[in-house]
Structure formats: C-alpha cells, structure tokens
C-alpha positions in Angstrom: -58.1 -35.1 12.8 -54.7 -36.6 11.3 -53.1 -39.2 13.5 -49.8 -38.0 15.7 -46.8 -39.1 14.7 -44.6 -41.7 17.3 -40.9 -42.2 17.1 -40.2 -44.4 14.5 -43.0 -43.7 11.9 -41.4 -42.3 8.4 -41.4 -38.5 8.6 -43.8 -37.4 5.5 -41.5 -36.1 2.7 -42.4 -32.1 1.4 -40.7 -30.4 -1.2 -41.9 -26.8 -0.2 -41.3 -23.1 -1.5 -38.5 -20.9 1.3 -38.4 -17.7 2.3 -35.8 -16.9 0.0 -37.3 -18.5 -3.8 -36.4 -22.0 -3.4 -37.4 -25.2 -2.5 -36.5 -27.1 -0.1 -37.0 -31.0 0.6 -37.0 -33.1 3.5 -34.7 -35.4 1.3 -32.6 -32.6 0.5 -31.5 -33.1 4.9 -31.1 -37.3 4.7 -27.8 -37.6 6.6 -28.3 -35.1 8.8 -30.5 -34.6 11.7 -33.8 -32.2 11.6 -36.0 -30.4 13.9 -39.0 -28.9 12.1 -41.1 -26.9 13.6 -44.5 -26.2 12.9 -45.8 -22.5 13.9 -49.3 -20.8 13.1 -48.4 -17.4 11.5 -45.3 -15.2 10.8 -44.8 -12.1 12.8 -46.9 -12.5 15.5 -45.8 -12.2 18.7 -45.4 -16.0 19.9 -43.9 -17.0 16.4 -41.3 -14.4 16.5 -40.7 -15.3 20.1 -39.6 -19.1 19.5 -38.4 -18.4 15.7 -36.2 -15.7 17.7 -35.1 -18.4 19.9 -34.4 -21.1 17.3 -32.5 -18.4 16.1 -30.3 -17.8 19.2 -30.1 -21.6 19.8 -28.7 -22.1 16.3 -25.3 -22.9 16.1 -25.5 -24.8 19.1 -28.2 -27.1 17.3 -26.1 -27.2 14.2 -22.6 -28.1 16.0 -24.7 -31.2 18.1 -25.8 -32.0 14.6 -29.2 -30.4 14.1 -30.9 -28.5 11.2 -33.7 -26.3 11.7 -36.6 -25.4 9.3 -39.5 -23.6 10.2 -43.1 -24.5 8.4 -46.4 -22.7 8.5 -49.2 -21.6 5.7 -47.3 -18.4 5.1 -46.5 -17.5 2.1 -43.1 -16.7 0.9 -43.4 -13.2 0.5 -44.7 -12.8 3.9 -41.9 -15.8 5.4 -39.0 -13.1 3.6 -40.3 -10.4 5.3 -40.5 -12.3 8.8 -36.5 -13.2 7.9 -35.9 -9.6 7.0 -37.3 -8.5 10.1 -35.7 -10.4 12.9 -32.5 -11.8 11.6 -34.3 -15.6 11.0 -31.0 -17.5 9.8 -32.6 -21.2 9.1 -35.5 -22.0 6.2 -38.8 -21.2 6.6 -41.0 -23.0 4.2 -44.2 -22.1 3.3 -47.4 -25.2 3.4 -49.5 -23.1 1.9 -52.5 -25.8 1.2 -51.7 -27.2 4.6 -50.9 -30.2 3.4 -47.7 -31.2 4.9 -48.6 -29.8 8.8 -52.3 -32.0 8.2 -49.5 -35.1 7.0 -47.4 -34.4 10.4 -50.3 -34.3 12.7 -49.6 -30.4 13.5 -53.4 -28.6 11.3 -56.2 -29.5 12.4 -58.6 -28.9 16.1 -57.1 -27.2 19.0 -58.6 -25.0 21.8 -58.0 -21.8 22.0 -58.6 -19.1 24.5 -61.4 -21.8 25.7 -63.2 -22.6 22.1 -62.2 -25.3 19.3 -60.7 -23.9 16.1 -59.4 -25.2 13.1 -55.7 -24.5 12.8 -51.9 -25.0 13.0 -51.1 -26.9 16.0 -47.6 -25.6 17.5 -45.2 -28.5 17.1 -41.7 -29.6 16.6 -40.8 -33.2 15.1 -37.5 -34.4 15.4 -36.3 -36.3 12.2 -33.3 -38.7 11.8 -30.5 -39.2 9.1 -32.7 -42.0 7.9 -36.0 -39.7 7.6 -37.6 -41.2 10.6 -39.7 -39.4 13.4 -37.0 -39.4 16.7 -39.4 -37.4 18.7 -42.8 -35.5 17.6 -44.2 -32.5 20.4 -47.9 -31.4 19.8 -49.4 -28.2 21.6 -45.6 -27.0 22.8 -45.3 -23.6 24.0 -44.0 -20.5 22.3 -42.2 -19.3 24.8 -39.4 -22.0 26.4 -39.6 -24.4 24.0 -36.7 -24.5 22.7 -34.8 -24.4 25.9 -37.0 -27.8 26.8 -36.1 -29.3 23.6 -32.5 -28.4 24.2 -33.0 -30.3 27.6 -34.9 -33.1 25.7 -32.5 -33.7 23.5 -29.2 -33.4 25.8 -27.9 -30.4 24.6 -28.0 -28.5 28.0 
C-alpha cells in the first residue's frame, strides 16, 4: 500500500494522455491551483455522478481559482466517450499503468461491498501554485463530494 499524501508533501508530477489526444502535465497547472480527482472507471454510475458534478460546480471552481482534472485507468478512447456522453468540460487523463494514482496514494486495498480488493481508491488532492499537496481526501463519496469540498475549501 502507497503511503497517503499530507499537506505539504510535493504533489507527484504526471505527464498523462486526455480525453481529447493530448497530454497534459501537472507542470503544465504551476501557478494555478488544482483539484484532481481520482475515480475508478468511466461511465459508471458513481463516476458519472461526481464527474457530472465537477461539471456543474465548474466555473465556480475556476472563478475561486481552481482547475479540475479527472484521472483514472481509462483509456482515452473510452475517457472521449465519457466526455461525449455527459457534457464533461475539464481533462480527464488516462493512468493507464496505474502509476500515478499508486504515486498519490489513491490504487491500491479498499473494501468493498464487505471484501478487500485491489483498486482505485476514490480521491481528490488539492494542489497549490507551487505543486504542493494543500489537502488529500481518500475513500470520499461519489455522491456529495463535491459540495463538501466546496464547503472545505470556502467556496459555499
């Protein structure tokens, strides 16, 4: 199991494929704040539900000074069609070896429906202008998250 990150540890740099062809690198934020969110799969029901609310929280995050970017072991083809599908208007990036979630703390064990698996484990790290871990949530629900992150982060 990787270690959790704290506030203050160096977020791990990526340089990961989108949804859209690219790439996109944490570096490619510095100067501007960033909340990435780790989810298990595109296009299943709790992923759509908190990509959907990212979504619909948007431009509120961006005009307090916040970027979003979603990560999980989709690929890209399958990250396009989750944009496609429900209007996702932020970059999803796609950790295919799992690298980068194991390097945030967010793959690994986890219980689910009572038994321990291996897998993504839902969670959002918020990242500084400098590239530094301001906050890091492990095991956060699909559904309300990003309304207590909003609280969190004293936006409502």
């Amino acid at each position: 199991m990787t270690d959790r990150l704290k506030p203050g540890d160096p977020a791990p740099e990526f340089t990961l494929p989108t949804d859209d062809g690219g790439t996109l690198s944490l570096a490619d934020l510095r100067g501007r704040k960033v909340i990435l969110y780790a989810y298990p799969a595109a296009m299943t029901p709790g992923c759509t539900t908190q990509a959907c609310d990212f979504r619909d929280s948007l431009a509120s995050l961006q005009a307090a000074g916040y970027e979003v970017v979603g990560i999980s072991p989709d690929k890209p083809a399958k990250l396009a069609k989750f944009r496609e599908r429900d209007a996702i208007t932020f970059p999803l990036v796609s950790d295919a070896d799992k690298a980068v979630l194991t390097a945030y703390g967010a793959f690994g064990e986890k219980q689910m429906y009572g038994r321990t698996v291996t897998g993504v484990i839902r969670s959002t790290f918020v990242v500084d202008e400098d590239g530094k871990i301001e906050q890091a949530f492990y095991n956060v629900r699909a559904t309300g998250h990003v309304a207590k992150l909003r609280r969190d982060l004293g936006l409502d």
